[in-house]
C-alpha positions, -999 to 999 in steps of 0.1 A, spaced: -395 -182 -74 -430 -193 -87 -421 -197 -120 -394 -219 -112 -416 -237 -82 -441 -244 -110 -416 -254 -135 -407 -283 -109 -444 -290 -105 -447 -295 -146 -418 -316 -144 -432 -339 -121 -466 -344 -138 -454 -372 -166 -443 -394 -131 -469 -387 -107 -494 -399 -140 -473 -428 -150 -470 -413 -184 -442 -428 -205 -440 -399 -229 -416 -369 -216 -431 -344 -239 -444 -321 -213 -415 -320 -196 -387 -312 -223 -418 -283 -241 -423 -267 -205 -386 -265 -194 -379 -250 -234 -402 -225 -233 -391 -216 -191 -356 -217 -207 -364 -195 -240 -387 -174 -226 -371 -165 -192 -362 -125 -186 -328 -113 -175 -326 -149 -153 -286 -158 -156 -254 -136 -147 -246 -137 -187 -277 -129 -198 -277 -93 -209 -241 -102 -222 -256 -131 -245 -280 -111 -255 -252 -81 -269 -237 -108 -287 -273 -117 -302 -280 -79 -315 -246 -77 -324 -239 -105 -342 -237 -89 -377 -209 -63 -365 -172 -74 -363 -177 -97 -326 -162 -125 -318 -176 -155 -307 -174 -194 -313 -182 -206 -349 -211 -227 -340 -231 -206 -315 -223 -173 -339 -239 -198 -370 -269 -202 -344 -272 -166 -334 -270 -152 -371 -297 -182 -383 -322 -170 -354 -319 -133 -360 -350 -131 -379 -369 -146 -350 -353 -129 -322 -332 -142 -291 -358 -154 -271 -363 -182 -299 -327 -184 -301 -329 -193 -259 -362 -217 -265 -339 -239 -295 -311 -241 -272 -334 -253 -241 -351 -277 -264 -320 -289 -279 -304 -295 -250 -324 -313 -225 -341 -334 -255 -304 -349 -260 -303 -350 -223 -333 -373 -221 -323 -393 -250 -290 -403 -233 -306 -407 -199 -330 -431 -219 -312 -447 -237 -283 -456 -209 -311 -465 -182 -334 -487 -205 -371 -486 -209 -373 -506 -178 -350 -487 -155 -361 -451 -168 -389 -447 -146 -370 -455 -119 -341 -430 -127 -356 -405 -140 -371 -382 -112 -338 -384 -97 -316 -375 -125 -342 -345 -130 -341 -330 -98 -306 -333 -97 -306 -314 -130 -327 -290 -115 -305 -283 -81 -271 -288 -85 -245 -263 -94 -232 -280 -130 -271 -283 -141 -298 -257 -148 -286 -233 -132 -253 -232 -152 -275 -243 -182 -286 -204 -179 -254 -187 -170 -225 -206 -191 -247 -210 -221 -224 -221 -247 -204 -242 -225 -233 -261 -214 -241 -267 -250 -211 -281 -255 -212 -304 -220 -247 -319 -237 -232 -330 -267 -203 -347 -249 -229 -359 -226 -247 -373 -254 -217 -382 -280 -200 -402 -250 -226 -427 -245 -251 -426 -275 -228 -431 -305 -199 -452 -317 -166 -442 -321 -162 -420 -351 -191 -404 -347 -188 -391 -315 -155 -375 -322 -173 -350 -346 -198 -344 -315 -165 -334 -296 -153 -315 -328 -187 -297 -328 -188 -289 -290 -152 -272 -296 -168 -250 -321 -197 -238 -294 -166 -237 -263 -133 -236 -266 -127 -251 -233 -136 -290 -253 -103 -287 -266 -86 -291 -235 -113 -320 -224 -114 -338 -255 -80 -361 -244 -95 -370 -209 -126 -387 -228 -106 -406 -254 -88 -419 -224 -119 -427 -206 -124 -454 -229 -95 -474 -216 -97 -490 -184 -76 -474 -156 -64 -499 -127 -78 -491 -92 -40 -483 -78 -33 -456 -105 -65 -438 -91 -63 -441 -59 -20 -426 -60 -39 -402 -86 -63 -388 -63 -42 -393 -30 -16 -367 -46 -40 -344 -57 -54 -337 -24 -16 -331 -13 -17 -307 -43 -51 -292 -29 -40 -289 5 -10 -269 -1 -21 -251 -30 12 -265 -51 -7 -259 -86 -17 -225 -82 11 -204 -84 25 -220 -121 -11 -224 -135 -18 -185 -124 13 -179 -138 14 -193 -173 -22 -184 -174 -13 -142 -174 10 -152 -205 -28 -161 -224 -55 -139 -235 -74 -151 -202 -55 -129 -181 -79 -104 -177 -102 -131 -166 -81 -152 -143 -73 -119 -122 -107 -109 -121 -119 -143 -105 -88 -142 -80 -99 -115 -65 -135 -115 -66 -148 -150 -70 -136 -179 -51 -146 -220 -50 -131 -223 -21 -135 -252 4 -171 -249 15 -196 -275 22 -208 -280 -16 -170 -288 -22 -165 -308 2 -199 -330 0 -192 -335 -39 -158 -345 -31 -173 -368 -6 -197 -382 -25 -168 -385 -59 -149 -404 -33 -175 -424 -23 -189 -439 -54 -154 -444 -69 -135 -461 -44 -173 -483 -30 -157 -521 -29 -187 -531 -45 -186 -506 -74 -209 -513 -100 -204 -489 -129 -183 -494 -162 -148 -484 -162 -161 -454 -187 -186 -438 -161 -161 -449 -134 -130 -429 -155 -151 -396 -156 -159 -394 -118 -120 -399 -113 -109 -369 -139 -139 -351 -122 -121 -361 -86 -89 -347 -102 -97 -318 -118 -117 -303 -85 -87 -313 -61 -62 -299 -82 -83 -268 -96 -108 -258 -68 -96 -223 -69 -87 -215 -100 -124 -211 -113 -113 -201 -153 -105 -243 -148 -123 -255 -126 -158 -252 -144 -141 -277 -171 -146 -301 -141 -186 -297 -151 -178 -315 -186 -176 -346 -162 -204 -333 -132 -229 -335 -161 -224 -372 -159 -236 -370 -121 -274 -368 -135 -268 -403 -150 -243 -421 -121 -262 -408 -88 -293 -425 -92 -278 -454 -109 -251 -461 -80 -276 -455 -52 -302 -479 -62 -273 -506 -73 -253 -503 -37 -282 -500 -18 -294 -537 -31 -260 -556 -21 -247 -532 6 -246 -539 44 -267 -519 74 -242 -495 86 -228 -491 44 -265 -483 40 -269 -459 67 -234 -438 52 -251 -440 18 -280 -426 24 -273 -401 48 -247 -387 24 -273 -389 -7 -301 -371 10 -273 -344 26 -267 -341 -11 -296 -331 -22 -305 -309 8 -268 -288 2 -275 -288 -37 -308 -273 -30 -301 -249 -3 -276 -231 -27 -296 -233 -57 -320 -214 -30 -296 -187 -16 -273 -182 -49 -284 -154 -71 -268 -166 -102 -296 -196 -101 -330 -199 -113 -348 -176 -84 -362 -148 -99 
C-alpha cells in the first residue's frame, strides 16, 4: 500500500510544479510496473511463460517475440518495457487528443482514473497482454490515419486474440450512428440484461471452443454481476451518451455506445465481458473531457446530477481498487 500511495504521490509532482514535461511520471510508474513482486492474479503465470518461453508453449506471436528478445535481461525488464511502452502511448494520445492547452487541465483526471478504475492499472497488471493490445487500439484509434492504424489493430491481435473480435466495432466507429439506432440499441439490451436472454446460447456455443474450460470456470467462481460498480458505469455510459447537449465526436461517442452494449448484453459472461475494456480504456480520455464541456453550458439542477454522479464515480472506483485483491495493494 505504500508503494502504491507513493507511486500516486510521484504522479502528482509534474502538476503540483507546473512542469510541462511528463517524464517523471511515465519513468516512475515503469519501473513500479517492471519492478513490482508477485502484484497481479497472472503474475506467477506470466512469469512461467517468461522461463518457458524456449520450450514447446504457446502464446500470442507478438508477446512470445517480446518474451524471447528480453530473455537475456530477465522478466522484470520484460515488465519495465511493457510499463514504459504502454503508458508513454497512453500519454501521447491523451496529448495529442486534449492539445497543449487543454492537457493540463485533463490530465490529473485522466490519471487518477487510470490509477482507480477497474479497466486501468489494475488490469494493466493482471491482463497483461490484453492491456497491451487495448493501448495500441487506444493509440491507433485516435493518433494515426487510416491505413496505418489498421496494422496497429493487426499488431494488437498478435499480443490478444480477443482484437479479432473488436477489430469490426472500431471500423464502424468511424461512421456516424443516428441517435434512434442507439437509443433502440441500448433499450433492447437492457431487456437482454434483465432477463438474461443471451446467456444460455453464448454459454452454449462457447463449450463447442477451446474456452470451455475457462467459461465454466468463471460461471461458477467469478461473477460481474449487478453490483454498484456496474451499475454506476452504466449510469455514467448512459449519462454521457444520451446528455442533450453532448459534445463529443461521433467516434468517441460510438465507443461509449459498443461499451453500453457489450456490458448490458455480456455482464456475466466475464470470458466477454472484459472485451468491453477495449472501449472502457477510452473512459481516461472522455470523463474529463465531457465533465468540464457540460459543466460550462449545463443548467443548476443538470449540474448538481453531473457532479454528484462524477465524484460517486471516483469514490466507487477507488473503494474497489481499495478492497479488491487482484489490484495494486500489496
Amino acid at each position: 500500500m505504500v508503494r502504491f500511495l507513493f507511486l500516486l504521490f510521484i504522479c502528482s509532482i509534474p502538476f503540483i510544479l507546473k512542469d510541462k514535461k511528463s517524464y517523471l511520471l511515465i519513468i516512475t510508474y515503469s519501473i513500479y510496473y517492471g519492478f513490482r513482486e508477485g502484484i497481479g492474479v497472472d503474475y506467477f503465470a506470466y512469469e512461467a511463460i517468461f522461463n518457458n518461453i524456449n520450450e514447446d508453449f504457446w502464446v500470442e506471436p507478438a508477446y512470445g517475440v517480446l518474451n524471447i528478445l528480453f530473455y537475456p535481461v530477465g522478466f522484470k525488464w520484460l515488465n519495465f518495457f511493457i510499463g514504459l511502452m504502454t503508458i508513454y502511448l497512453i500519454f501521447r494520445t491523451l496529448k495529442n487528443y486534449f492539445g497543449e492547452t487543454n492537457f493540463r487541465k485533463y490530465i490529473s483526471y485522466s490519471i487518477l482514473i487510470f490509477l482507480f478504475a477497474p479497466f486501468g492499472y489494475g488490469f494493466y497488471v493482471n491482463g497483461v497482454r490484453q492491456a497491451i493490445a487495448m493501448t495500441l487500439f487506444f493509440y491507433g484509434y485516435l493518433n494515426l490515419n487510416q491505413k496505418v492504424k489498421y496494422l496497429f489493430y493487426a499488431l494488437a491481435s498478435l499480443f490478444h486474440l480477443s482484437s479479432l473480435f473488436i477489430i469490426p466495432f472500431f471500423i464502424i466507429a468511424e461512421k456516424k450512428i443516428s441517435n434512434k439506432i442507439m437509443l433502440l440499441s441500448v433499450l433492447i439490451s437492457l431487456i437482454v440484461w434483465y432477463f438474461k436472454l443471451i446467456r444460455i446460447p453464448i454459454v452454449y456455443l462457447l463449450n463447442f471452443t477451446p474456452y470451455a474450460a475457462y467459461v465454466n470456470e468463471y460461471l461458477s467462481s467469478v461473477k460481474t454481476g449487478t453490483g454498484i460498480v456496474f451499475i454506476l458505469n452504466i449510469s455514467l455510459l448512459v449519462i454521457i451518451l444520451f446528455h442533450k447537449k453532448n459534445i463529443l465526436d461521433h467516434k468517441i461517442k460510438n465507443l461509449i455506445f459498443f461499451n453500453l452494449v457489450f456490458k448490458l448484453l455480456f455482464y456475466d459472461i466475464n470470458l466477454i465481458y472484459r472485451m468491453s475494456f477495449y472501449f472502457d480504456i477510452f473512459l481516461i480520455l472522455i470523463i474529463p473531457l465531457w465533465y468540464f464541456s457540460v459543466m460550462k453550458i449545463t443548467t443548476k439542477s443538470h449540474k448538481l446530477i453531473n457532479n454528484f454522479v462524477f465524484v460517486l464515480f471516483y469514490l466507487v472506483q477507488i473503494s474497489f481498487a481499495f478492497i479488491n485483491p487482484n489490484f495494486m495493494l500489496y
